[in-house]
N, C-alpha and C positions, 0 to 999 in steps of 0.2 A: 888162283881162285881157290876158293876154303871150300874141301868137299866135306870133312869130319871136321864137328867143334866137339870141344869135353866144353861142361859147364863146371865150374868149379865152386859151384853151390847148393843149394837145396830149395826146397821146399816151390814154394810160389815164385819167384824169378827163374830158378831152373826150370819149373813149368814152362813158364811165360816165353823164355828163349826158344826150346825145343818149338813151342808154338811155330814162331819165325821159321825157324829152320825146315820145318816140314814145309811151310809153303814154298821155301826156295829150292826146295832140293836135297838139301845139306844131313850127312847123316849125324846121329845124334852118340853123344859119351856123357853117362852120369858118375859122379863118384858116389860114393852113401855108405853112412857110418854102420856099424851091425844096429843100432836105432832104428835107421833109416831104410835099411832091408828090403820091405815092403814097401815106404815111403810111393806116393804117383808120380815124385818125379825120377823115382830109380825105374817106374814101371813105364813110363813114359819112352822113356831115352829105349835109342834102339842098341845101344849095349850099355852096358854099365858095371865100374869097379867098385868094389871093397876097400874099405878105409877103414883097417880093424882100431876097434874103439865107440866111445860115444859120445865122451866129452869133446869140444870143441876143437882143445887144446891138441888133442892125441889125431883128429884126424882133420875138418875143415882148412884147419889153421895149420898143417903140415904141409908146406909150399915143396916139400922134398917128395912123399907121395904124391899128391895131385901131377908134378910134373913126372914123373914118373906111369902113373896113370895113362897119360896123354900119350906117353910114347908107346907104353905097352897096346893100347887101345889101338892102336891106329890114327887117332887124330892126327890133324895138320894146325888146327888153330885152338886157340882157350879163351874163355871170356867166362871175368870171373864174375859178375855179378852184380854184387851189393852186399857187403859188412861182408867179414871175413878177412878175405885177402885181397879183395879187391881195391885196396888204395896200400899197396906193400910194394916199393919198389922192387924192393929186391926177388919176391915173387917173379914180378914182369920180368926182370931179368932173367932169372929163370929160366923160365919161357921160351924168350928169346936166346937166350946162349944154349937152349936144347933143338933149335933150327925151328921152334914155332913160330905159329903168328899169334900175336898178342893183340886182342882186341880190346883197345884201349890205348889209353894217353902214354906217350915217351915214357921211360923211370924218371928221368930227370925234369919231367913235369909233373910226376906226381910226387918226387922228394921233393919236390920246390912248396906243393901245395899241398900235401896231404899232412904233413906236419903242420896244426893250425899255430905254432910258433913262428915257423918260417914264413908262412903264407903270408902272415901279419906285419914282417919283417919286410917283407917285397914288397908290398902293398904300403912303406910306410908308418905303421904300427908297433907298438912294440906292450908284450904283457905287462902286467904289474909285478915287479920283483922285489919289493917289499909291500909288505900292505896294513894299512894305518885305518883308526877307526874314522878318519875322513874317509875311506875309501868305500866304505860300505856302504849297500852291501856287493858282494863281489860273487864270481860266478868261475867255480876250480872246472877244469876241463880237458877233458883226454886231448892228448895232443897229436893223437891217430885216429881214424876212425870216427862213426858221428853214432846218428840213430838212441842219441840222449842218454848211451852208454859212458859212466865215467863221470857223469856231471852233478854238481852237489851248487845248489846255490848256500851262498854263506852272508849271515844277517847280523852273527856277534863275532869279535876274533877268537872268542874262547872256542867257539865250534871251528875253526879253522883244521886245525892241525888234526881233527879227526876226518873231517869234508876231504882234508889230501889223503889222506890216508884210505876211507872208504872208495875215494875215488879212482886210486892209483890201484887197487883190487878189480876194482871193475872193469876196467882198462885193459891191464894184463890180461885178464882172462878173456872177455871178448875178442880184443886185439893183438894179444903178446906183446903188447908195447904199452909198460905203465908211467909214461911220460904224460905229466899233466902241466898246465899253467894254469894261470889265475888273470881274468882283466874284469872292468868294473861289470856291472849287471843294470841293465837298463830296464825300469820298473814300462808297465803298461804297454811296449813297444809292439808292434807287429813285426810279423816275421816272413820276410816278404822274398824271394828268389826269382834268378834269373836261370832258365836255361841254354844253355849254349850249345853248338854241334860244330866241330872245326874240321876240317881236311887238310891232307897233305901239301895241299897247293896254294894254301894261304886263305883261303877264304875261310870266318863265323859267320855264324850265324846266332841272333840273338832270338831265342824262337820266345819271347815273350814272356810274361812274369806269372809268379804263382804265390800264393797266398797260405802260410802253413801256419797260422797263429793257433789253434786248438791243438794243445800239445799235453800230454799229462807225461810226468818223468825226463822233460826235454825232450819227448820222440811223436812227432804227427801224430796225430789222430783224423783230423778233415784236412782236405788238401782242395786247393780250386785255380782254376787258371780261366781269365786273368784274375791278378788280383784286383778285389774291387779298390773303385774310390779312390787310385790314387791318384795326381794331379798328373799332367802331361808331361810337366818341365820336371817331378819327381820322375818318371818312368823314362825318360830319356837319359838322365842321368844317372839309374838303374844300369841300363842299355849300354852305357857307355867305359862305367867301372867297369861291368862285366866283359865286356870283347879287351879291356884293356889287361884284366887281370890273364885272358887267356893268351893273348899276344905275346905279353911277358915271360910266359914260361914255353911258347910254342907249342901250345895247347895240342892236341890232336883226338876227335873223338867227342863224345857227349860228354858232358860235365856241368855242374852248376853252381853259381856262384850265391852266395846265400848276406842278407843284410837283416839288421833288424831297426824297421823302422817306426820312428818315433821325434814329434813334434814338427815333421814335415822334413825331416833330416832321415837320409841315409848312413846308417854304422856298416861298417864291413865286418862279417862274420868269420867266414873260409868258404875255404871252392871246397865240392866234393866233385874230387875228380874220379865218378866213375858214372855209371845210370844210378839216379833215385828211384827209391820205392813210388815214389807222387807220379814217375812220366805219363802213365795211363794220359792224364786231364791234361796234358800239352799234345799228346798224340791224339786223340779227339778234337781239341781244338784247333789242330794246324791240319788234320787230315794225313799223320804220320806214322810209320813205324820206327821208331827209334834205335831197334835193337838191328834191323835191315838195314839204316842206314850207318848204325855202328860195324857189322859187316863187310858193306861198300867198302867206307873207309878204311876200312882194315885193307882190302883189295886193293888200297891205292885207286879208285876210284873218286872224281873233283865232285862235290856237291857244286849244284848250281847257283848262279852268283848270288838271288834274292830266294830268301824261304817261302814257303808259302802264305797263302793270305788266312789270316785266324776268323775264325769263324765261329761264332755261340760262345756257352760258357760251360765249363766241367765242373763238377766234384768227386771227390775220392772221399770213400769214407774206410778208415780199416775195422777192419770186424775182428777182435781178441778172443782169446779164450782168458776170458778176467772177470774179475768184480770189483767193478768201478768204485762200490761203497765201501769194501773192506779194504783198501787202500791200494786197488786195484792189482789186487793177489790174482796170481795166473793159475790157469785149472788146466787141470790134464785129464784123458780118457776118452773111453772113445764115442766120436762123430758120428750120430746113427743116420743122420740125413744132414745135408745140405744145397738147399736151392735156392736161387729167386726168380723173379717174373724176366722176364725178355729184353723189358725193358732199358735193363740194365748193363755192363761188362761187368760180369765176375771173373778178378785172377785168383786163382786159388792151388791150394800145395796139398789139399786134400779131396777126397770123396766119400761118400757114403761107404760107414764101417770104417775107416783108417783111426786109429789109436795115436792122439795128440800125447809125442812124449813129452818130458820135464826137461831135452837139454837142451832146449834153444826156444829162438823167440815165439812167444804164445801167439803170433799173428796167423788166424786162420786164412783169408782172403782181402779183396780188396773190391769192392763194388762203386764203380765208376758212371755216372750217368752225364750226360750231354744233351744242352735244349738251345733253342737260341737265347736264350736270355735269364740271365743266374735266380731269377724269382723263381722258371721253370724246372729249372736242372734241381736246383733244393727239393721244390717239391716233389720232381721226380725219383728222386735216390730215397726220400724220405718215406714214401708210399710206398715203394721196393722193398726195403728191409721192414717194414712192418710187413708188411706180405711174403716176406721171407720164411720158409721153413728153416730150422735153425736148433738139430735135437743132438743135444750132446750135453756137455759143461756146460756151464754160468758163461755168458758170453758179454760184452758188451755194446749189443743190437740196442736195447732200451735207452743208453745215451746219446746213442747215436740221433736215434728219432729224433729225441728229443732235443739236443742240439741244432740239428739240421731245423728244429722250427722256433729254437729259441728269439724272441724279439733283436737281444743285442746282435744277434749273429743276422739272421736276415737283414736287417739293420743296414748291416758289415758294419758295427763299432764293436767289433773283437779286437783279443790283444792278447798278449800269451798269457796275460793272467784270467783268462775266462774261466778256467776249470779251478782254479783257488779260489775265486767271487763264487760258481754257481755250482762247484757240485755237489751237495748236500740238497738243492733242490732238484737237480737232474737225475739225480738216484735214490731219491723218495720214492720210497713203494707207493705202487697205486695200484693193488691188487682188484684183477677183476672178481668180485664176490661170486658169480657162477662158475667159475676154473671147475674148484674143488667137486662141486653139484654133478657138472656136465662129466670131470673125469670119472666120480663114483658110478651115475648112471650106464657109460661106457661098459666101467668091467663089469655090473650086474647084469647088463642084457645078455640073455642066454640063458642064465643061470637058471635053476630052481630056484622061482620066487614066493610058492606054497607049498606049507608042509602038511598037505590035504586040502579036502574042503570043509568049509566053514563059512558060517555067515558075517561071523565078525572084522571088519576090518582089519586088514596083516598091521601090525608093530611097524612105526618107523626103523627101517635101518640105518646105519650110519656107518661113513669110513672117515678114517683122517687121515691129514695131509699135510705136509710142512713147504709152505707158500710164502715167498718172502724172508723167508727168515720165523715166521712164526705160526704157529697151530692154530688150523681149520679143519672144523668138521662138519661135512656133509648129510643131510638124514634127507631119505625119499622115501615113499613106501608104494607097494603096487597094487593095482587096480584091479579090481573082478574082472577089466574086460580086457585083460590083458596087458594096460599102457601101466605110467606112473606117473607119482602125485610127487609133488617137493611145498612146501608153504614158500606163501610170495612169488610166484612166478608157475606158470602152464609148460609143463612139457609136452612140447609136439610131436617130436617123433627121436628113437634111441635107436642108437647101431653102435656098434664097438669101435668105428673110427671118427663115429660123427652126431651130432646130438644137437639136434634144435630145443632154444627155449623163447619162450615168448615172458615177455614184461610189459604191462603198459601199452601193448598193444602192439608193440615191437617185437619183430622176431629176429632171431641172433644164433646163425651155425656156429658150432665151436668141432674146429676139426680136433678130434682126440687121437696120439700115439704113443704106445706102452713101450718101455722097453726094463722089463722086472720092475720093481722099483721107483723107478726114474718115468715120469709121464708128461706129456707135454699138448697142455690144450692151447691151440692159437699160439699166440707168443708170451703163452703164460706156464713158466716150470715149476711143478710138482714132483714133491714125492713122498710114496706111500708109507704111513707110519703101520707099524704093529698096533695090534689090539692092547698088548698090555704092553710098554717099556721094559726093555732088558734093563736088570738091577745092576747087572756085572759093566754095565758100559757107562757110568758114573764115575767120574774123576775127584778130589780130595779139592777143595777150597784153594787156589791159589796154583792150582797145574795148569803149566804151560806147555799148547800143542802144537803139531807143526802145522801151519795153516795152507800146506803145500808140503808136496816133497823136493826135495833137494839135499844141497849138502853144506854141511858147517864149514865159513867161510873162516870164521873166526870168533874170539869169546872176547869178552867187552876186560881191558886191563884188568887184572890180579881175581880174577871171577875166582870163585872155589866156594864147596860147600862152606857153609856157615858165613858166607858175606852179609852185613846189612845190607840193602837195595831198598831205595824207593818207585813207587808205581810212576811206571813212565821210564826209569832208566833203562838206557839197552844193556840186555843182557848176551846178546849173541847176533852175529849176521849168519843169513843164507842165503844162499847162490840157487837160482830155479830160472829157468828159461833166461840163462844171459843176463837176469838182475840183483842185484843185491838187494836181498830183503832187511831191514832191521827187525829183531824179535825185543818185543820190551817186557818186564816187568809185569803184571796183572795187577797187582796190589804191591802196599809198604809191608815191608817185613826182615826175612832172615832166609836166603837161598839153602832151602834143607834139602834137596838134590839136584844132582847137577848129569843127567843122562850121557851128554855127546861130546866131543872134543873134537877140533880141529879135522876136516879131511872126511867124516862122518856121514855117510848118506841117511838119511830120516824118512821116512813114509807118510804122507798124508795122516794129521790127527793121532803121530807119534809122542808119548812124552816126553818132551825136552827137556825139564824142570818143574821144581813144586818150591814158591815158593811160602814161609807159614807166614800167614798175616801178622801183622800188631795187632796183639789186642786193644 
């Protein structure tokens, strides 16, 4: 019986597990990078090691610490997760040849399948080892690990040989393993999952199917179980690859088998054999704990011969710390609030006040709701996160909404290409014109609003604010009898957290919270400009910044001062939160400096480059 597990992860699934384990009993081990220090889930766990470092590489991904860890700690068993190490044979062996228990599948079922080469190969399949311009377009692919890390879709061959190259970077570093392949890329297909749960005693289970087509970078964004709309005799045959893929390798443990469908035809994808980020909306819908019944089996415990009966329908939506419009660039800093209504399950790897580092993935939480009937459930997650408090970074709450009520998606005619069809209209600003009004009135109350008595009416005042992306300024002015006047609309009453306005006969609280700077009315982000613009913080025609912090990944072939370069070519990649960013060009011209090199850490709004236009 497992009295001590270590988690061999972070954030939000090391939360999620600890959860389990306190209801069983089970005492807890976190590891945490010097990052992760403070981290909830180093605070959570009832002891927890040090994994000096911060990069990935130096500590998550060091299967020699962590197993070390376990034993220094006291543990009896490990269970690793999701991304990381968690699909690393030789990890698990590890493990196992240090007398633990490894919760999770045999090595020899996860070397069978966690290589999507081999996987492919058992299953049948085999990648494309040369590739032709029939063959496009084609889709390069980490050959370890998932979570849309390592994948480069390829449309010309001339882009080929950088798509491996960018992709075998990304690879390595998330997973230490820069093994990629290449097979074709199937346009408009859904992407459609089965999960599975096996035991030692021969019995799967095939616990029903899931729906992950809203994807941006190849990595979920909505997740829902079932998935909709699809025909009987497709979902049986779902059902049936899936317990057959796990048979084959002697499956043991959750896992799940992933296809992407398209024209009423099922492709085989790869297993991820370990738990998905998505399980929340399968354990909702079956009435499960997944991570308890990975436990069981670990205990050599039979799961019962039929699973349970499914019931309603879920969605998952992930909540980022990004901006979906700038090409969904990751933000970091710190989380002054995060809630929502009841309604809901939030899994989450933070709390109020915790500081979102730069070296891992930007996912703050995962909000799950559950109704009988998938019209309900949308609508319920959707009304959630607008009513979410949500004060920190640029997040992406606003596409969420808005997806969850997009026509094709309710619909269900999604398909992985939803977010390259609609995001330009899903991250169209739609600034509420009272934000700016309601935050100025906020910080005015209190203040001294007269400087004496007079008869004449006070001067409008005004404050500005950078909304959207772009400058608004607010003018009110106050009233003899205390209140205040704004043109176009009645103010009803002011407080420093909360401010009614009326319009048209409608009134409208707008909850306001300051933190310096940074304010946030409703689910609407501001922040406060200066009276007059700093002259010193003005950059030269053609500087390029860092739109994130991170570190130089690499500089684009023979780069050096005095290169021509035209707008649009890359001039550099960087590494931030586990992805690789491309940095391009701003304009055509003549690369007249060149700041960073290879290895380079950079700071948010760093100069990386100037380059001089053409005139």
């Amino acid at each position: 019986m497992i009295t001590s597990l270590l988690v061999a992860n972070r954030g939000e699934i090391a939360a999620r597990i600890f959860r389990t384990c306190r209801d069983l009993g089970i005492r807890t081990v976190a590891v945490y990078s010097d990052a992760d220090a403070d981290a909830l889930h180093t605070r959570l766990a009832d002891d927890a090691v040090r994994l000096p470092g911060a990069a990935s590489a130096d500590t998550y991904l060091r299967a020699d610490l962590v197993v070390k860890a376990a034993l220094a700690s006291g543990a009896d068993a490990v269970h690793p997760g999701y991304g990381f190490l968690s699909e690393n044979p030789d990890f698990a062996r590890a493990v196992l040849d240090a007398g633990l228990v490894w919760v999770g599948p045999p090595p020899a079922a996860i070397e069978a399948m966690a290589s999507k080469t081999r996987a492919k190969e058992l299953m049948g399949l085999a990648p494309l080892t040369e590739v032709t311009e029939a063959d496009l377009p084609v889709l390069v692919k980490a050959a370890a690990g998932g979570g849309g890390r390592g994948m480069r879709i390829v449309r010309e061959l001339a882009a080929l040989e950088t798509a491996l190259e960018g992709a075998r970077a990304e690879a390595a570093s998330a997973f230490g393993d820069g093994e990629v392949f290449v097979e074709p890329y199937v346009e408009r297909g859904r992407h459609v999952e089965v999960q599975i749960l096996a035991d030692t005693h021969g019995t799967v289970w095939t616990l029903g199917t899931r729906d992950c087509s809203l994807q941006r970078r190849h990595q979920k964004v909505i997740e829902e179980a079932p998935a909709p709309d699809l025909a009987p005799e497709l979902t049986a045959e779902l059902y049936t690859l899936a317990e057959r893929a796990a048979r084959r390798v002697d499956y043991v443990g959750a896992g799940t088998v992933e296809f992407l469908v398209a024209d009423g035809r099922a492709h085989f994808l790869e297993m991820n054999t370990r738990l998905q980020v998505e399980h929340p909306v399968t354990e909702a819908v079956f009435g499960l704990d997944l991570v308890a019944e990975q436990l069981r089996i670990a205990e050599g415990h039979p799961l019962p011969p039929q699973p349970p009966t499914a019931r309603g329908h879920a969605v998952e939506a992930r909540l980022y710390a990004e901006d979906p419009a700038r090409d969904w660039t990751p933000q970091t800093g710190p989380l002054h609030r995060l809630t929502v209504p009841d309604s809901v399950r939030l899994d989450t790897g933070y709390t109020d006040g915790d500081d979102i580092p730069v070296h891992y993935d930007p996912l703050l939480a995962k909000a799950v709701a559950h109704a009988p009937t998938r019209a309900e459930a949308l609508r319920r997650l959707a009304g959630a996160l607008e009513r979410a408090e949500i004060h920190g970074p640029p997040t992406n709450r606003e596409l969420l909404v808005r997806s969850l009520r997009h026509p094709e998606f309710t619909a269900a005619a999604m398909d992985t290409g939803f977010y390259d069809r609609h995001l330009t209209d899903l991250t169209a600003p739609v600034p509420d014109p009272y934000a700016p009004l309601a935050a100025a009135l906020a910080d005015a109350h209190g203040r001294s609003r007269f400087g004496g008595f007079r008869n004449l009416p006070s001067q409008p005042q005004t404050k500005r604010y950078l909304m959207a992306g772009e400058e608004h300024e607010a003018a009110y002015r106050p009233t003899r009898d205390g209140g205040w006047e704004a043109e176009g609309v009645r103010v009803v009453s002011v407080a420093p957290h909360r401010v009614v306005l009326e319009t048209a006969g409608v009134r409208r609280t707008y909850p306001v919270a300051r933190y310096g700077d940074e304010i946030h009315v409703g689910t609407t982000r501001l922040t406060a400009l200066p009276r007059f613009p700093d002259p010193t913080a003005q950059h030269a025609p053609g500087s390029l910044l860092a739109p994130m912090p991170g570190t130089v990944v690499r500089l684009a072939e023979g780069l050096a001062e005095g290169t021509p370069v035209k707008a649009g070519d890359p001039l550099l990649w960087l590494e931030a939160m586990k992805m690789e960013h491309r940095i391009t060009a701003p304009t055509t011209g003549v690369l007249e400096t060149l700041n960073v090199k290879p290895g380079q850490q950079v700071a948010l709004n760093s100069l990386l480059a100037v380059v001089q236009p053409t005139p």
